[in-house]
VOGU-3710 file (C-alpha; in Angstrom, 3 decimals, decimal comma):
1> xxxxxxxxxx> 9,934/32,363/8,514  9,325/32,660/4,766  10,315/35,763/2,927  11,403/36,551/-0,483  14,671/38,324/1,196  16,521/38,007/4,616  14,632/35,343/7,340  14,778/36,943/11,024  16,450/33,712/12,024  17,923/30,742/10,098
11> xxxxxxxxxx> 16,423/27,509/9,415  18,819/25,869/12,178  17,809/28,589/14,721  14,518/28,690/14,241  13,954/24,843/14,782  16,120/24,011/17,578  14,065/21,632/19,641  14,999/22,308/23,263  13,583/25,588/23,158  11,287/25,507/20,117
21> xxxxxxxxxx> 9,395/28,965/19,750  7,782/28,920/16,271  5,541/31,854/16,574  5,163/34,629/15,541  5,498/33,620/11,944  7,908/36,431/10,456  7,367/37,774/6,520  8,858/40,798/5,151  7,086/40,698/1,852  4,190/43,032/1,193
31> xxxxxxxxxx> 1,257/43,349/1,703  0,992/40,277/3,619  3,652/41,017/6,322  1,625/41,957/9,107  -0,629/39,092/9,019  -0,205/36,569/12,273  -0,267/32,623/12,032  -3,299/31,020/10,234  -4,081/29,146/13,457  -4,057/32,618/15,603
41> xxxxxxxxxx> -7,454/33,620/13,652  -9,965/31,099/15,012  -12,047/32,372/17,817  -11,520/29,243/20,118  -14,309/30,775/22,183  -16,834/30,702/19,223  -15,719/27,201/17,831  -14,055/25,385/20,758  -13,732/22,567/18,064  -12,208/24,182/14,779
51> xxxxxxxxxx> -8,874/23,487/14,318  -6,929/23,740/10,918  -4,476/20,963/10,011  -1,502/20,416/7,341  -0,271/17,368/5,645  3,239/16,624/4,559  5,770/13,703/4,391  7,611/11,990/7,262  10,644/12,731/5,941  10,115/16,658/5,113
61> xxxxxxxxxx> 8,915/16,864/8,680  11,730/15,101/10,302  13,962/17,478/8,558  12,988/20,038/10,687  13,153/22,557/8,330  10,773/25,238/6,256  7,953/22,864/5,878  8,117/21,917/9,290  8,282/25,636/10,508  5,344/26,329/8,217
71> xxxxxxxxxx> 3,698/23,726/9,647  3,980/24,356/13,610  3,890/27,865/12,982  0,577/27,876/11,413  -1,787/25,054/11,724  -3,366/23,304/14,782  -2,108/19,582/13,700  -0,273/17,730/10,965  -0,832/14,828/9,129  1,344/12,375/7,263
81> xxxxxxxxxx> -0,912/10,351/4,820  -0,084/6,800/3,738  3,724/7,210/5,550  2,052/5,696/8,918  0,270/2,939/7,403  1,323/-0,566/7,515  2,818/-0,780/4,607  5,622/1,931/5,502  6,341/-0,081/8,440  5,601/-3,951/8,452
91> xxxxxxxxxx> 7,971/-6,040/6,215  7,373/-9,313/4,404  8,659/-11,716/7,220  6,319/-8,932/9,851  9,370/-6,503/11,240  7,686/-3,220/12,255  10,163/-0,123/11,621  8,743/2,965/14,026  12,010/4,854/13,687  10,813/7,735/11,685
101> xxxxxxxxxx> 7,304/7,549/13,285  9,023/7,866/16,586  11,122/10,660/15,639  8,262/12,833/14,785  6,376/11,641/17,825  8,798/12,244/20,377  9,375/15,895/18,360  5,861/16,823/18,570  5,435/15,616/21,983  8,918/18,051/23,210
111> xxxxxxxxxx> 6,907/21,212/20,941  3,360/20,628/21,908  1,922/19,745/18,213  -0,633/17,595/17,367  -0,398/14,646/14,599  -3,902/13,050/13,056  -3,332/10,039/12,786  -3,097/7,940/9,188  -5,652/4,982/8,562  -5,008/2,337/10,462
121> xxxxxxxxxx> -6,755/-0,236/8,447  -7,417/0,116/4,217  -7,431/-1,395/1,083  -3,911/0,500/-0,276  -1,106/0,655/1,331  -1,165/-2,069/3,698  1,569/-4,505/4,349  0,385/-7,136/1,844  3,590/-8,911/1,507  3,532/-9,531/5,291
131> xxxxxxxxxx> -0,387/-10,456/4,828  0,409/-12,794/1,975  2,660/-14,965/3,902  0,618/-14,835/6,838  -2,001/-16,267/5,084  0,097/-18,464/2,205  -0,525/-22,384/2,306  0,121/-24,457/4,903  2,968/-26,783/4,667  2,273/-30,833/5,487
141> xxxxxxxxxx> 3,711/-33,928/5,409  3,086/-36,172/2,114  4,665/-39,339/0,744  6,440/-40,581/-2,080  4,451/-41,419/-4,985  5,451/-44,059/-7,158  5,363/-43,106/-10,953  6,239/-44,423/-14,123  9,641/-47,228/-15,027  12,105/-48,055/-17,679
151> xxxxxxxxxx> 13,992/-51,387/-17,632  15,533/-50,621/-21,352  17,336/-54,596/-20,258  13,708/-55,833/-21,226  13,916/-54,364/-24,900  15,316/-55,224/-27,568  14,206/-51,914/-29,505  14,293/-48,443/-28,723  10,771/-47,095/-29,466  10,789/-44,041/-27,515
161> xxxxxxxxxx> 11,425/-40,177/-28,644  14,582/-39,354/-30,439  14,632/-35,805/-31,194  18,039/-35,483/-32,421  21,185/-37,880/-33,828  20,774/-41,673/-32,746  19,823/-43,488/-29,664  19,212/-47,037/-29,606  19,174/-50,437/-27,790  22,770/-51,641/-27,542
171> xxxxxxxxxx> 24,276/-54,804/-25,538  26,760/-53,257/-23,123  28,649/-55,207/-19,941  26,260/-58,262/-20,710  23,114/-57,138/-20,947  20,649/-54,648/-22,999  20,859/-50,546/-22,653  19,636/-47,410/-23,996  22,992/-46,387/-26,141  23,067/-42,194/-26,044
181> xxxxxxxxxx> 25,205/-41,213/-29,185  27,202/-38,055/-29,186  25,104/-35,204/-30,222  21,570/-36,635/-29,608  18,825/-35,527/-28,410  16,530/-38,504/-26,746  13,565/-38,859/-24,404  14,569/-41,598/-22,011  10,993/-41,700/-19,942  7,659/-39,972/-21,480
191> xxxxxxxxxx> 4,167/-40,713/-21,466  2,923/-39,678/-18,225  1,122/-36,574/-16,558  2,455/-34,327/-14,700  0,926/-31,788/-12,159  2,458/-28,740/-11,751  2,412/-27,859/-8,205  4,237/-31,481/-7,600  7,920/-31,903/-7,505  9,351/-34,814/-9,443
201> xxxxxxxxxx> 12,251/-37,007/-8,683  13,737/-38,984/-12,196  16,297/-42,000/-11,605  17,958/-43,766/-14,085  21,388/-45,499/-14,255  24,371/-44,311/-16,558  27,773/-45,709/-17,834  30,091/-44,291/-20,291  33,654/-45,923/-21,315  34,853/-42,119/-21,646
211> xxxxxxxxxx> 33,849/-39,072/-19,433  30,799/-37,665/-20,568  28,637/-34,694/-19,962  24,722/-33,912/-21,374  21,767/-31,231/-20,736  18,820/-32,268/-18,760  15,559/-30,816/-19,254  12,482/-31,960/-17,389  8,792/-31,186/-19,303  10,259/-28,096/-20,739
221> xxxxxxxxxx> 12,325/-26,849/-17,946  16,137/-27,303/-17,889  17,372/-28,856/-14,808  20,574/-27,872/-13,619  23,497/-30,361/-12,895  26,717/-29,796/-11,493  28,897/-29,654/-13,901  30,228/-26,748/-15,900  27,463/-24,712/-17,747  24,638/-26,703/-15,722
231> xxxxxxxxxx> 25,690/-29,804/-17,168  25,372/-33,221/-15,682  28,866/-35,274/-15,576  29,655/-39,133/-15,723  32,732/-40,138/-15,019  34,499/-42,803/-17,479  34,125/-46,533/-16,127  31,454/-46,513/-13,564  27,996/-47,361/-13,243  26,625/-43,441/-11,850
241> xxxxxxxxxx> 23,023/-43,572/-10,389  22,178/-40,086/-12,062  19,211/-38,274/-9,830  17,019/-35,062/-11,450  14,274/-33,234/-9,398  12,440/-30,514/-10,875  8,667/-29,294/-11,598  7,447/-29,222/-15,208  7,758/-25,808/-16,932  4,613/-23,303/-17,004
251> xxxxxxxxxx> 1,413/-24,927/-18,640  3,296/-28,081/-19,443  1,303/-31,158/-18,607  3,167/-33,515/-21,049  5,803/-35,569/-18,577  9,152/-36,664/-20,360  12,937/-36,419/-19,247  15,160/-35,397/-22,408  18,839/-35,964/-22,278  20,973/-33,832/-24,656
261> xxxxxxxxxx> 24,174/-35,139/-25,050  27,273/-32,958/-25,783  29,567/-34,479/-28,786  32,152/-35,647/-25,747  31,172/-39,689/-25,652  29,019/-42,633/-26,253  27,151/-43,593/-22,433  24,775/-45,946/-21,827  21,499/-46,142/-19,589  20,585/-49,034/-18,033
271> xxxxxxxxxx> 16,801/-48,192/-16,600  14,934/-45,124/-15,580  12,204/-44,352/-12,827  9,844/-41,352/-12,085  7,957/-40,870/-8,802  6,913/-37,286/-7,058  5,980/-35,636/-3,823  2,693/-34,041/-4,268  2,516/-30,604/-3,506  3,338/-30,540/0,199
281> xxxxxxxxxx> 1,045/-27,271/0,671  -2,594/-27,543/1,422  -4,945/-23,461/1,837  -5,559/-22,057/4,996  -9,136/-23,108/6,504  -11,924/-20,058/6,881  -11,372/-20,488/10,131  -7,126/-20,320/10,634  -7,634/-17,538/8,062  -9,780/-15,987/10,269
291> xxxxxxxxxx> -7,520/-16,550/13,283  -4,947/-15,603/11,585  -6,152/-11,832/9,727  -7,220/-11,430/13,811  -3,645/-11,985/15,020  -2,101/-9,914/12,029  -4,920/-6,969/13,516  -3,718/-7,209/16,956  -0,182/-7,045/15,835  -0,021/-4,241/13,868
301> xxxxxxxxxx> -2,415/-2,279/16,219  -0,016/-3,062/19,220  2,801/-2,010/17,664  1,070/1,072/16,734  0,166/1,861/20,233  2,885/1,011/21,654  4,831/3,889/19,835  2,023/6,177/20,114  1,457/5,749/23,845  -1,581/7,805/23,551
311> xxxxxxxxxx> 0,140/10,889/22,154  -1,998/10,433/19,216  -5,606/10,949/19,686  -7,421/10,968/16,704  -7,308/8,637/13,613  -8,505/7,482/10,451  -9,953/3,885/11,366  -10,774/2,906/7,762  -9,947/4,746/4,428  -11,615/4,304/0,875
321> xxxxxxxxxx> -13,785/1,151/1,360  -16,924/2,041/-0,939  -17,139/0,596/-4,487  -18,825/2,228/-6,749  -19,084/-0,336/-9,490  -20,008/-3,027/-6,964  -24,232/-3,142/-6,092  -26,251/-4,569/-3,042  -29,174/-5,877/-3,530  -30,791/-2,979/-1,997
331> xxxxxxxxxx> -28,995/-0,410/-4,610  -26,499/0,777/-2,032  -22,613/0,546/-3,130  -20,436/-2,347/-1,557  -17,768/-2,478/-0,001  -14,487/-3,185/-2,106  -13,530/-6,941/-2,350  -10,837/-8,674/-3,937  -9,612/-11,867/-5,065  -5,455/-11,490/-5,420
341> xxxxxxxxxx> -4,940/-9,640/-2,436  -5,954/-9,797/1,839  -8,863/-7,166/1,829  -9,494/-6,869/6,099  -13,387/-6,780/5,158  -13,196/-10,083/3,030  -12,316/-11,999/6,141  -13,897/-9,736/9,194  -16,702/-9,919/7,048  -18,084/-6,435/5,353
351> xxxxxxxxxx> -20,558/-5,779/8,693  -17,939/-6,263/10,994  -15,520/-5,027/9,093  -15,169/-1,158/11,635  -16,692/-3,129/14,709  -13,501/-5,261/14,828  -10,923/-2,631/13,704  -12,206/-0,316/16,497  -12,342/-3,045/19,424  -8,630/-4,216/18,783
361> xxxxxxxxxx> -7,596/-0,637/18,168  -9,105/0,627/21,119  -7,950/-1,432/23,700  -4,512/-1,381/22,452  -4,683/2,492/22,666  -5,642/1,997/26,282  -3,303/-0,626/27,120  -0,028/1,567/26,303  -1,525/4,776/27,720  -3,900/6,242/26,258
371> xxxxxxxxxx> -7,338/7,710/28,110  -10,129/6,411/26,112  -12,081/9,352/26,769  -10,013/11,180/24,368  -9,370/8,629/21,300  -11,580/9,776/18,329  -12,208/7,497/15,129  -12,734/8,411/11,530  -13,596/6,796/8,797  -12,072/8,604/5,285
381> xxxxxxxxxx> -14,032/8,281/1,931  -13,237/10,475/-1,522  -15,986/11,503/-3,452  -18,633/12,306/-0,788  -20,241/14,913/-3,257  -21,559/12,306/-5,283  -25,378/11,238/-3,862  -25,349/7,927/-4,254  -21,692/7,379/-3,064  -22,785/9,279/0,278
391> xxxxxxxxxx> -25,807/7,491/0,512  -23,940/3,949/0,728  -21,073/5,623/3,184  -23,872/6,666/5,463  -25,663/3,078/5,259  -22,195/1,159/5,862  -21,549/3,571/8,724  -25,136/2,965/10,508  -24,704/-1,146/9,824  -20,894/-0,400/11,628
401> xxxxxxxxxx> -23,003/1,834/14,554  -25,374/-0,880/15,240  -23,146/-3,777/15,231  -20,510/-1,678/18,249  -18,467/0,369/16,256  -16,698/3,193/17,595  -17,042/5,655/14,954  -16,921/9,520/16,402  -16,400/11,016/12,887  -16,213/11,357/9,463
411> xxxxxxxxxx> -12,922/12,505/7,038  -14,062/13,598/3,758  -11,705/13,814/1,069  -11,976/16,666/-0,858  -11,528/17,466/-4,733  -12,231/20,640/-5,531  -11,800/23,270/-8,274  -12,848/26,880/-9,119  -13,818/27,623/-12,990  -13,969/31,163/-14,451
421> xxxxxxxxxx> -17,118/29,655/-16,360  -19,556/31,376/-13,811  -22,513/27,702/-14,749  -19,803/25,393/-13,507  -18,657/27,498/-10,510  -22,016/27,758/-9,666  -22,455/23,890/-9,893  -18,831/23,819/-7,672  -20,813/26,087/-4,677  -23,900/24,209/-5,242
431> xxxxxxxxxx> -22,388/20,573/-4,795  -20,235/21,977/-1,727  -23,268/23,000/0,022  -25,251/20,135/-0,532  -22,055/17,592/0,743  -22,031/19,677/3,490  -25,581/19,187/4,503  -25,112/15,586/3,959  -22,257/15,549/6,203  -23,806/17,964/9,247
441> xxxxxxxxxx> -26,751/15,155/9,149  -25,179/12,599/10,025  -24,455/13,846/13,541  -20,783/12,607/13,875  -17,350/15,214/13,671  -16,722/16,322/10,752  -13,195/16,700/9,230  -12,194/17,953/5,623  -9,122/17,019/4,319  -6,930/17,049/0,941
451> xxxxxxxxxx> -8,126/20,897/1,346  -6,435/21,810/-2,675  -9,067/23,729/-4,710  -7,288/24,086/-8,593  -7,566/26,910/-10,422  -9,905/25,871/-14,426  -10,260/28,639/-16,885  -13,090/29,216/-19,055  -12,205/26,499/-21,281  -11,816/23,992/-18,306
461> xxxxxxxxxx> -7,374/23,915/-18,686  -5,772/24,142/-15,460  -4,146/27,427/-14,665  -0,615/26,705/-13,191  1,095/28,404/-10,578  3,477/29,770/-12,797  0,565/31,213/-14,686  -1,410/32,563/-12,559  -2,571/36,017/-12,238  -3,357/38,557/-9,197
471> xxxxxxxxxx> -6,921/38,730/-9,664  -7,386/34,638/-10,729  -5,099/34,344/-7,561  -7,749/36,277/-5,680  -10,503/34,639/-7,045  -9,204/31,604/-6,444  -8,820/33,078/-2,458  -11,835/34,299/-2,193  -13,270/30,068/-2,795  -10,951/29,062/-0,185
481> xxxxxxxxxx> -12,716/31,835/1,867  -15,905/30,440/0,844  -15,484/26,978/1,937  -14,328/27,494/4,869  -17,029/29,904/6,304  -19,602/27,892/4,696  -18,240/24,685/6,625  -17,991/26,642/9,876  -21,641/27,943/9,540  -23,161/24,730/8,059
491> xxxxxxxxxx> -21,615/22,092/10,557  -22,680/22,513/14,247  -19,424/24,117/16,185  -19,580/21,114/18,387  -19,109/18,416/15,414  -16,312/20,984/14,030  -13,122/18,385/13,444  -11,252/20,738/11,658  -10,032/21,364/7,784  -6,570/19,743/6,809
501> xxxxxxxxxx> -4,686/21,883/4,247  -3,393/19,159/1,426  -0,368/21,396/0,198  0,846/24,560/2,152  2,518/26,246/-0,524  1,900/26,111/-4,340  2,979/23,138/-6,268  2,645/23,030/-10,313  -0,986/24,318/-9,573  -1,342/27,422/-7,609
511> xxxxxxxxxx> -2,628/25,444/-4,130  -0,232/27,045/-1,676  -0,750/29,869/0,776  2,018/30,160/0,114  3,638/31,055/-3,372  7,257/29,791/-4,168  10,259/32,673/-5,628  11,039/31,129/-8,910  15,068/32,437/-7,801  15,123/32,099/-4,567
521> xxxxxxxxxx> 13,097/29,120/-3,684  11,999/30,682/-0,246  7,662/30,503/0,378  6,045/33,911/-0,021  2,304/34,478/1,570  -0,430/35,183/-1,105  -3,850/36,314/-1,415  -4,976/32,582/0,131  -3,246/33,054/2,981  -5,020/36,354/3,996
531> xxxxxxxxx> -8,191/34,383/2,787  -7,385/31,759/5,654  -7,299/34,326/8,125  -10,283/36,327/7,270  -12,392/33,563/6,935  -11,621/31,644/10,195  -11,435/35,059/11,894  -15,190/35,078/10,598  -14,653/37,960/8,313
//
């Protein structure tokens, strides 16, 4: 497939999906031409179980070209990350868009792959516009509320808030009112409260002998009228009832209704009233919360399965849901919480937080297909290696067990590195070993993922790909060799879910089993991919 000069077949050829054929995996670049697919070196006898997976993006799959090839050609299954996740699919108003997922699907369906699924339910990248709305305010009917009125007839002085020019009480057609002078800047109603979620309606009644047109603004927020520039118009010779709704601005609570008049003309107000509609929204209940996080769960999870139709058999039921700066009582991590977004565990409630997801996962996995004997759940968690962190992802998992979850394995996220300073490398191999024994004692599968091990020098920099020398690149080769025989010899071969490569070929650190030709672009084996195939050969 991948070779610093001339491919066997082109791109096009070599993915064409009615007859796809994407083994063996040609190289013509020495010394690692002769070496088979990755996946061809596991003795399925041995470890019936093993299988070793690749992730990569929807769309770089769907492209169907060298990543893909890489992909099919060498690894077992492939995984996509956060790009099946709700939040790739489910829009604000709750539109699911499968189109890419059903691409791939139906691809590796016609080519006899395998995809892992992503996590169905998590903390990040969900569809939290969708869950916002879901669970906004309800609406409800209020009424009118009466407010505060100005008869400026009754007065025979002005004694309210001129700002700017002159406003005053004038006699105009027979009786008493508020006369607005050009250029002026006057409070016609103040002196009340005002709450911000409400929606306030001012009245008042206007005259001017010439046309005239003024600014409105409403407890520091303009109010646009309908005349040019936002304005408000009155029309020479007739008595205009004049009517202004708006909420106060941000963190005003001071009520008043200024008028700005424009240097056009003279008008005259004859009264003024204020009333509101109280905010016509009231929170969702515990309950219809409840009900409703439970319908948004058996939503998405149908429309997952529906697309799936069983084709999928393993997932990631929950991803990332320790906290490690939140404490029980009993010195065990929580789980994460929030308080400005939909967290699934806030409203299942943190024990039945799996025991939920799994139910309404499971049976719509059934009901579009799928044989329950074969679906397989995992739950994902980073940072495994750290004692206390495992110690509260094993208690959440047995709390999950007891209460009905369907939990069959565990994913753990990997972050690993190799240092040329031989006390920390020994400290890398030490901490592997023991989060390996952590995970084979649990007793469920046992999958590794985000499989990237970066290259440290003595000083702790990063080497880079670009950087990187034959016998670092070895080294480096020789840990991937490492981990995986030590997780194929410390994890029983019948709890064996399999190692998921995080990048097949180098990125700006030297990750790849594949390196990339500066010039030519094309993926050339290295010394990791021979390490791959001795080690799950059991060399």
């Amino acid at each position: 497939m991948l070779a610093a000069g001339a491919f066997a077949v082109s791109c096009a050829d070599y993915n064409v999906t009615d007859d796809f054929n994407a083994e063996p995996d040609p190289s013509f670049v020495e010394p690692y031409k002769d070496l088979a697919p990755v996946k061809s070196y596991i003795d399925r006898e041995t470890y019936a179980n093993m299988s070793i997976g690749a992730m990569l993006k929807v769309s770089d799959f769907n492209k169907q070209e060298l990543a893909h090839a890489a992909a099919m050609t060498n690894f077992d299954n492939v995984a996509f990350g956060t790009s099946l996740m709700s939040g790739s699919i489910i829009s604000s108003k709750g539109v699911m868009n499968f189109l890419d997922m059903k691409d791939l699907l139906d691809h590796v369906e016609e080519i006899g792959g395998e995809v892992f699924g992503s996590p169905i339910v998590a903390n990040a990248n969900q569809a939290d516009d969708w869950l916002n709305v879901l669970t906004a305010p309800i609406e409800i009917q209020v009424d009118y509320v009466e407010g505060k009125s100005v008869d400026f007839n009754t007065m025979t002085k002005f004694e309210g808030t001129v700002e700017k020019g002159s406003a005053s009480i004038a006699q105009y057609d027979g009786q008493n009112m508020l006369k607005v002078g050009t250029a002026c800047n006057v409070r016609i109603i103040e002196g009340f409260d005002v709450d911000p979620l409400a929606k306030y309606t001012t009245t008042f009644w206007a005259k001017a002998d010439k046309d005239a047109s003024f600014n409105v603004t409403f407890s520091g927020k303009k109010v646009n009228g309908s005349g040019p520039d936002g304005k408000f118009v009155l029309k020479a010779g007739k008595l205009t009832k004049v009517v202004v709704e708006s909420q106060s601005a941000e963190g005003e609570t001071e009520g008043y209704l200024r008028i700005e008049n424009t240097r056009s003309a003279v008008f005259y107000i004859q009264k003024v009233e204020v009333g509101y509609y109280p905010d016509n929204h009231r929170p969702q209940t515990a309950q219809e919360r409840t009900d409703t996080i439970n319908y948004a769960l058996n939503a998405w999870c149908d429309g997952l399965m529906k697309i799936n139709a069983g084709r999928i058999t393993s997932f990631d039921l929950l991803d990332e849901a320790i906290d490690t700066k939140a404490e029980l009582d009993n010195g065990m991590y929580d789980l994460k919480h929030s308080t400005d977004k939909i967290f699934w565990q806030d409203i299942l409630g943190s024990n039945n937080y799996a025991p939920v997801v799994s139910k309404v996962a499971s049976a719509a996995y059934e009901k579009h297909g799928g044989n329950p004997s074969d679906l397989k759940f995992f739950v994902s968690e980073s940072g495994l290696d750290a004692q206390k962190k495992f110690d509260s992802f094993k208690y959440w998992i047995n709390i999950w067990d007891n209460n009905g979850a369907k939990i069959d394995g565990i994913n753990a996220k990997l972050d690993l590195s190799y240092s040329e300073d031989q006390e920390k490398q020994n400290a890398n191999v030490a901490s592997l070993n023991a989060l390996l024994d952590n995970l084979a004692s649990t007793g469920k599968l046992i999958r590794l993922s985000n499989f990237d091990i970066k290259y440290l020098d003595a000083d702790g920099l990063n080497v880079a790909a670009k950087d990187i020398t034959e016998a670092q690149r070895q080294k480096l080769a020789d840990y991937y060799a490492y981990v995986i025989k030590t997780y194929m010899s410390k994890i029983p071969h019948d709890k064996q879910a399999g190692i998921c490569k995080g990048n097949m070929a180098d990125t700006s650190d030297p990750v790849g089993l594949w390196s990339i030709d500066t010039k030519s672009k094309d993926w050339v084996r290295n010394a990791t991919y021979k390490a791959f195939c001795d080690a799950l050969s059991g060399k």
